[in-house]
C-alpha positions as CSV (number, residue, x, y, z in Angstrom):
1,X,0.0,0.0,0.0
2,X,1.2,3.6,-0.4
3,X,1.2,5.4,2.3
4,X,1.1,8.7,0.7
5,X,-1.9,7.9,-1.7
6,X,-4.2,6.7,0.8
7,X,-3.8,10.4,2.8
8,X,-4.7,12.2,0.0
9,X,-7.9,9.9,-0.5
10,X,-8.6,11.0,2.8
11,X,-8.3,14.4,2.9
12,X,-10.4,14.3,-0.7
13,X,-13.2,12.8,1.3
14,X,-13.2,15.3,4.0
15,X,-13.7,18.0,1.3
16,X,-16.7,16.2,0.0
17,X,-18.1,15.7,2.8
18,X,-18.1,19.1,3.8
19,X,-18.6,20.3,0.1
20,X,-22.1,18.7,0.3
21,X,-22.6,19.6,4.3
22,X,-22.6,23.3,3.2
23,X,-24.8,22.7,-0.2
24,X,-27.1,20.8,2.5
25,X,-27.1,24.2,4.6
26,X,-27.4,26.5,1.8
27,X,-30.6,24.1,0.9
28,X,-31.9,24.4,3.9
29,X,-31.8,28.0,4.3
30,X,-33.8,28.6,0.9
31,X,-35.8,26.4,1.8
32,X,-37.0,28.0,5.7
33,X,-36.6,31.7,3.6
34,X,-39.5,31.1,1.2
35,X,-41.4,29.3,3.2
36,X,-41.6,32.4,5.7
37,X,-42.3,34.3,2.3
38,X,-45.1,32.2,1.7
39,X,-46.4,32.8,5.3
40,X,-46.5,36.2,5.6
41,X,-48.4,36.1,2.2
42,X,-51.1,33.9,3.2
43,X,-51.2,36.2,6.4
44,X,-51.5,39.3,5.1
45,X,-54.3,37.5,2.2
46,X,-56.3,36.5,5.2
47,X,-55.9,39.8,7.5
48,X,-57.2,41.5,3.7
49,X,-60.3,39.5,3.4
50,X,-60.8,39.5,7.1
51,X,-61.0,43.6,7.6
52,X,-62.9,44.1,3.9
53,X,-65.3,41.1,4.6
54,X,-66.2,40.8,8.3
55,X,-65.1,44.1,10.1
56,X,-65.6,43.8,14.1
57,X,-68.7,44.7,15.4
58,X,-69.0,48.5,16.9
59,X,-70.3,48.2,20.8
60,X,-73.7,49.3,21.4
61,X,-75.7,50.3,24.7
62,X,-78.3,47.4,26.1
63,X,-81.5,48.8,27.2
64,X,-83.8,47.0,29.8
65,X,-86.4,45.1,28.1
66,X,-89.8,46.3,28.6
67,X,-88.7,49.6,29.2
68,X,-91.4,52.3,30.4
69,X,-91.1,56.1,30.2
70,X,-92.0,58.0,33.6
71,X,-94.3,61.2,33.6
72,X,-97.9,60.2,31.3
73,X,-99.2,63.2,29.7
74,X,-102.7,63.4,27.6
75,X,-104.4,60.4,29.2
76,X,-108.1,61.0,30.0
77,X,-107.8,64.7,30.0
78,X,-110.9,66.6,31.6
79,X,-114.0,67.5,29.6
80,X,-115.8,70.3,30.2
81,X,-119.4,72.4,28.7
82,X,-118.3,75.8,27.7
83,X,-121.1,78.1,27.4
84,X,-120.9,81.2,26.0
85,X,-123.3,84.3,26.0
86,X,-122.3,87.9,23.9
87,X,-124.1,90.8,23.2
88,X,-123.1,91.8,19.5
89,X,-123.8,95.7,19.8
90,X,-121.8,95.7,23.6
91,X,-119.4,98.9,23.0
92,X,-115.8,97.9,22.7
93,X,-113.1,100.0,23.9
94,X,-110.5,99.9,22.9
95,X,-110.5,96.3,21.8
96,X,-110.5,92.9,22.2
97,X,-106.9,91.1,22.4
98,X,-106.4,87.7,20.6
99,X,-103.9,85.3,21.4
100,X,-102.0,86.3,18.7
101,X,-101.4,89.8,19.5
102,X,-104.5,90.8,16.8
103,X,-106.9,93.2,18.3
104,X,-110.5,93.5,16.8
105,X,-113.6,95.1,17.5
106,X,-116.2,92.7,16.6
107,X,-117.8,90.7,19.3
108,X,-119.1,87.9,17.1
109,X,-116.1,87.5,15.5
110,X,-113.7,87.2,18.5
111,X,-116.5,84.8,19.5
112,X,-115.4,83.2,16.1
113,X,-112.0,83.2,17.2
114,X,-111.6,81.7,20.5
115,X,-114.1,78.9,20.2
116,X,-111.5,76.4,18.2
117,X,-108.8,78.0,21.2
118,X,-110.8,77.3,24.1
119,X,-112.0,73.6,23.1
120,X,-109.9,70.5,23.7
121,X,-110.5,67.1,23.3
122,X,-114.3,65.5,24.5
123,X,-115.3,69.0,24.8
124,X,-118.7,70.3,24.3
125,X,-119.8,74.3,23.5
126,X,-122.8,76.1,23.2
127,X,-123.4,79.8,22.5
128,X,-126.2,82.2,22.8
129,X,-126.6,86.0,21.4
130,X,-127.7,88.2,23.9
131,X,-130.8,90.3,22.7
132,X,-133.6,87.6,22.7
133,X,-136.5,86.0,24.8
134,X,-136.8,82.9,23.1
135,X,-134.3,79.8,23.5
136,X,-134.1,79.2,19.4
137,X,-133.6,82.5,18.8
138,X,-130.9,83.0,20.7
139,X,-129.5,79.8,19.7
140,X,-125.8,80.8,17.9
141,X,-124.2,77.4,17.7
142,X,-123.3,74.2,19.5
143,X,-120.2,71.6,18.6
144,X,-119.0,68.8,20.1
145,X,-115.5,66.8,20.0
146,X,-115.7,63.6,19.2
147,X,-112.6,62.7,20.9
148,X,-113.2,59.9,23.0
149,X,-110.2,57.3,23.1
150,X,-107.2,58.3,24.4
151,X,-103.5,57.5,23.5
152,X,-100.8,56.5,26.3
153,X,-98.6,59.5,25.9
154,X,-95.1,60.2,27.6
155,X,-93.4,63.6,28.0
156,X,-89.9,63.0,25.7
157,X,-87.0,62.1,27.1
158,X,-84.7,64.6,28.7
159,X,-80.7,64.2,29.6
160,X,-80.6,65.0,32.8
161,X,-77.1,66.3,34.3
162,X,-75.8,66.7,37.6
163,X,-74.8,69.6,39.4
164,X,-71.5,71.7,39.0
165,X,-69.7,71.4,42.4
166,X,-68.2,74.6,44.0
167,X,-64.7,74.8,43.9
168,X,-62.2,73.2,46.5
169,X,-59.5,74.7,48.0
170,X,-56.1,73.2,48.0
171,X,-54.8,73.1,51.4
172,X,-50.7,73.9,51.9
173,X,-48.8,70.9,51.0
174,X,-48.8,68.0,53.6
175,X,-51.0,65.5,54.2
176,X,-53.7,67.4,54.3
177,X,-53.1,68.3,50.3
178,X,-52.4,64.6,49.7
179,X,-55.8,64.0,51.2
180,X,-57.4,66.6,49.4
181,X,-55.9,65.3,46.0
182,X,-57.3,62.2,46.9
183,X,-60.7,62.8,47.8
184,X,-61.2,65.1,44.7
185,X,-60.2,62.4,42.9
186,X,-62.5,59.6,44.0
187,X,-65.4,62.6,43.6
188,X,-64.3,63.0,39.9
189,X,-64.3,59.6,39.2
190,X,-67.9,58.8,40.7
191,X,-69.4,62.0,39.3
192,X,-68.0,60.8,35.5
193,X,-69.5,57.4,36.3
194,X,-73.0,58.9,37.4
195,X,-72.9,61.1,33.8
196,X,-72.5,58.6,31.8
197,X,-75.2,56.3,33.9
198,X,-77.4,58.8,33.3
199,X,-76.1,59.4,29.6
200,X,-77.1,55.7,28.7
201,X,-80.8,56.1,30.3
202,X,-81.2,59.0,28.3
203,X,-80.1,57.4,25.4
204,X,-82.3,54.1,25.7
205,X,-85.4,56.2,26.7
206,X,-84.9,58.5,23.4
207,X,-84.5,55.2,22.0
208,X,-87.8,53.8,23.6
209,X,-89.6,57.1,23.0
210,X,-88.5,56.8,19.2
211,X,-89.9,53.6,18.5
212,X,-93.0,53.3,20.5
213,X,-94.7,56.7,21.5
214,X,-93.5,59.7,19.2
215,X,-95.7,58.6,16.0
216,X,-98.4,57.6,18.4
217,X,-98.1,61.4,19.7
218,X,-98.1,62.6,16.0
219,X,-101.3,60.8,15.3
220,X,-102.8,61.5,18.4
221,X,-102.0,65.8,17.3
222,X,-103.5,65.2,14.0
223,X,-106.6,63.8,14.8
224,X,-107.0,66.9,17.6
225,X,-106.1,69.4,14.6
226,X,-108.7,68.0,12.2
227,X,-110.8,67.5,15.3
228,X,-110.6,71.3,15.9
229,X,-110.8,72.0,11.8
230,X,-114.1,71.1,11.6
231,X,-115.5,72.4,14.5
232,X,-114.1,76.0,13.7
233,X,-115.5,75.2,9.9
234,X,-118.9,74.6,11.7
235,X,-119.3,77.4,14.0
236,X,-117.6,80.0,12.0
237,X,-120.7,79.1,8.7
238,X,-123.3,78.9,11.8
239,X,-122.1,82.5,13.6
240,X,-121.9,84.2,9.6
241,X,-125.7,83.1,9.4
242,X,-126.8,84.3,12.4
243,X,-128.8,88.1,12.4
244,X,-127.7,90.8,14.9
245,X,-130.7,90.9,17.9
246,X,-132.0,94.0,17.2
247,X,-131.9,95.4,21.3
248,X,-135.0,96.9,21.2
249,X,-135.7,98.8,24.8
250,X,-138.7,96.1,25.5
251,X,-136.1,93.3,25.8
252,X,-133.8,94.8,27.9
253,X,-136.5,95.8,30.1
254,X,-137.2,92.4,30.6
255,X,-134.0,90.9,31.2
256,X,-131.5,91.4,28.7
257,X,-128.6,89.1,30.1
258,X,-131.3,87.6,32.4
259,X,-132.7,85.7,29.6
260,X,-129.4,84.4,28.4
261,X,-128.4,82.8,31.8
262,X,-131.5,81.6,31.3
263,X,-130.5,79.9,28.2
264,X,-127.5,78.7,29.7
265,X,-128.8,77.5,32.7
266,X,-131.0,75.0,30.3
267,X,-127.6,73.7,29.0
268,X,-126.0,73.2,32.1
269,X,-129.0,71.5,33.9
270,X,-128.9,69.2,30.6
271,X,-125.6,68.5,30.0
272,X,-123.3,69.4,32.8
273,X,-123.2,66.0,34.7
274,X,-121.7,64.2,31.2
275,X,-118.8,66.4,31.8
276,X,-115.9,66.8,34.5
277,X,-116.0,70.5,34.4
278,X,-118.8,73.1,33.7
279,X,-117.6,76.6,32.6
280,X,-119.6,80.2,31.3
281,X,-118.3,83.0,29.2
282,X,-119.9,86.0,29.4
283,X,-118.8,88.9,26.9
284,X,-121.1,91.6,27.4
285,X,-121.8,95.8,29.4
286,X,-123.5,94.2,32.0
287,X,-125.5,97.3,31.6
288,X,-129.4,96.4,33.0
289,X,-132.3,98.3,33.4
290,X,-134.7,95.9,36.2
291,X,-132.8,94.6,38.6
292,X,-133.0,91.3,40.2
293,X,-134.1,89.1,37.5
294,X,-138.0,90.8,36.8
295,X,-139.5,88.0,35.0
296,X,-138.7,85.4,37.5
297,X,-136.6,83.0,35.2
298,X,-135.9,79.7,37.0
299,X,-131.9,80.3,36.6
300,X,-129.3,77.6,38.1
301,X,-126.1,77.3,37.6
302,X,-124.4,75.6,40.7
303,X,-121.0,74.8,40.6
304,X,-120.2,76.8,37.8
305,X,-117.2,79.2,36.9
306,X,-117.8,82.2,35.3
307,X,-115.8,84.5,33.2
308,X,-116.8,87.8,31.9
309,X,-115.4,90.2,30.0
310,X,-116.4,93.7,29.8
311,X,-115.1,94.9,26.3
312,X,-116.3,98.8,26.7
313,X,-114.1,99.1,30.2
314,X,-110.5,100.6,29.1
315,X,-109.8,99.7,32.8
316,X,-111.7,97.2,34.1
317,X,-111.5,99.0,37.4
318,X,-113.4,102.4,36.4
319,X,-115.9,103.4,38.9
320,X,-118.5,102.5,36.2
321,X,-117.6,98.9,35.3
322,X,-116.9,98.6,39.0
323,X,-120.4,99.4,40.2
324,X,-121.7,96.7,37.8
325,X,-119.4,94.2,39.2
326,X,-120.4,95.2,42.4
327,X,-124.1,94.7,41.3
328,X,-123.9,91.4,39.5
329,X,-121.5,89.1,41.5
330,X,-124.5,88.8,44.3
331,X,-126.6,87.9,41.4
332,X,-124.5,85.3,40.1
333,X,-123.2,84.3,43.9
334,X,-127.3,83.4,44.1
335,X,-128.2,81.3,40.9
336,X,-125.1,79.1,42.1
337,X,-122.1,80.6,40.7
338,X,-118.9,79.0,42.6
339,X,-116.2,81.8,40.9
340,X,-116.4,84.6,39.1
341,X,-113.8,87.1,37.5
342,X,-113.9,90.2,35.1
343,X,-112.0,90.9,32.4
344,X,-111.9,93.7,29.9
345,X,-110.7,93.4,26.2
346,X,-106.7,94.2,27.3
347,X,-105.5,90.5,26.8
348,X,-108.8,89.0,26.7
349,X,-108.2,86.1,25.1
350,X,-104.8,85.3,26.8
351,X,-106.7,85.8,30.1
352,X,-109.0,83.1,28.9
353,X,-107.0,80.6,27.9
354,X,-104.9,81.1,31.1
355,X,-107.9,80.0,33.1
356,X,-109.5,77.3,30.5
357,X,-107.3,77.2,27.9
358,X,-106.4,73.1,26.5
């Protein structure tokens, strides 16, 4: 054997072996690099699809289930009988104020006016002109609402908020500032928690109110609007028809506004126990000329409130008006009358619906 040959054999197989060792590494190193490649690619594809395709749901508030709003408004509201006596050819002075800041002069037609103002749901009216003896004469108009069936209504939702607290002075440093810090601390973090509390209730309630009442409300306002339509319509064609009383001296002689409490009286007696409320409008002088009810007219109207405005007093104090008050409010204390109060034209109508307004 030769020695010398078999060394260098040797040696050539080291080389090869660590020839392919290397290649094997190099290999293996592609190899884990585009695999990682491939990875990342599939990652990123399925991050892609993921946000376009299914994005994460936003977090909402959770309201109580049967939720119910506090405060019910509208439900069964009180019906009343409005009666209304006026004496067309009463002087006016120096007008008679509408709601709307119009002032007119003509009795029937504030009459007109305030009728659809005055009237509210279930509501019954009647008016009489001054001027007459006879019931059907005097007869003006007479509508009813026929509103009967009432919603479940809810005053809307409201965010309430709490109180600003007054500020807190810092005490010198110590532990008494450290304390201070502290407790102001723990006071701002339960006053945040208590506004948004009371932010999520308002928001489920508006929610609530939303869904379930506000186009019940809307309904429930356009049936009173058509409601009120047609009875303005109606009285407004019935008061146009109607033929001034002519106020000849015989009829106030014998009674004048006598007759028309009669008249009213008739009304009440009939209808007054259908309703929760019975209420008279009187827009007339006052001026008489018998007193103390000459003809002896069977007038009662017990429990009623009165209202009556004297359109000729510029001030409803003026010795004048006042000794007419001063007569009639014995008279009306003694067919029954349970409160009385004047008025002139100044704000007429405002005072009016102030008192019996819907």
């Amino acid at each position: 054997m030769n020695p010398v040959g078999d060394e260098r054999m040797k040696k050539s197989r080291k080389i090869n072996i660590l020839i392919l060792i290397f290649i094997g590494l190099i290999l293996d190193l592609l190899i884990f690099a585009s695999r990682t490649l491939a990875d990342r690619q599939v990652g990123d594809a399925i991050s892609t699809t993921s946000t376009t395709l299914t994005p994460s749901p936003s977090g909402s508030p959770t309201c109580p289930i049967n939720m119910q709003l506090s405060t019910p408004v509208g439900v069964n509201p009180s019906t009343r009988l409005i009666v209304i006596l006026y004496d067309p050819w009463a002087e006016v002075n120096p007008g008679l104020d509408l709601s709307n800041g119009e002032r007119i002069t003509d009795i029937p037609l504030f009459v007109s006016k305030i009728i659809p103002d005055i009237m509210g749901p279930g509501d019954e009216i009647s008016v009489f002109q001054l001027g007459y003896a006879s019931y059907t004469a005097a007869r003006v108009t007479r509508q009813y609402s026929y509103l009967t069936i009432y919603p479940q209504l809810y005053v809307a939702p409201s965010l309430r908020t709490l109180t600003p607290l007054p500020p807190t002075g810092v005490p010198t440093p110590g532990y008494g500032e450290v304390a201070t810090k502290n407790a102001s601390r723990i006071i701002a973090t339960e006053r945040a928690a208590a506004e948004a509390s009371n932010i999520a209730n308002y928001n489920c309630e508006a929610l609530y109110y939303n869904e379930n009442i506000r186009s019940t409300a809307t309904t429930w306002k356009q049936m009173q609007a058509a409601d009120i339509n047609g009875i303005s319509t109606a009285e407004v064609s019935d008061i146009g028809k109607v033929t001034p009383s002519t106020r000849s001296n015989y009829e106030l002689y014998y009674g004048g506004l006598y007759y028309g409490l009669y008249f009213a009286s008739l009304d009440i007696q009939a209808d007054c126990a259908k309703y929760d409320e019975c209420v008279l409008v009187i827009v007339d002088d006052l001026h008489y000329l018998a007193k103390h009810a000459p003809d002896n007219l069977p007038i009662a109207l017990n429990g009623v409130s009165l209202y009556v405005i004297m359109p000729g007093c510029r001030d409803i104090n003026q010795p004048d008006c006042a000794d007419l008050q001063s007569y009639w409010v014995p008279e009306f204390q003694g067919f029954g009358v349970s409160k009385i109060l004047y008025w002139n034209g100044v704000r007429a109508e405002i005072n009016l619906l102030g008192e019996i307004g819907r």
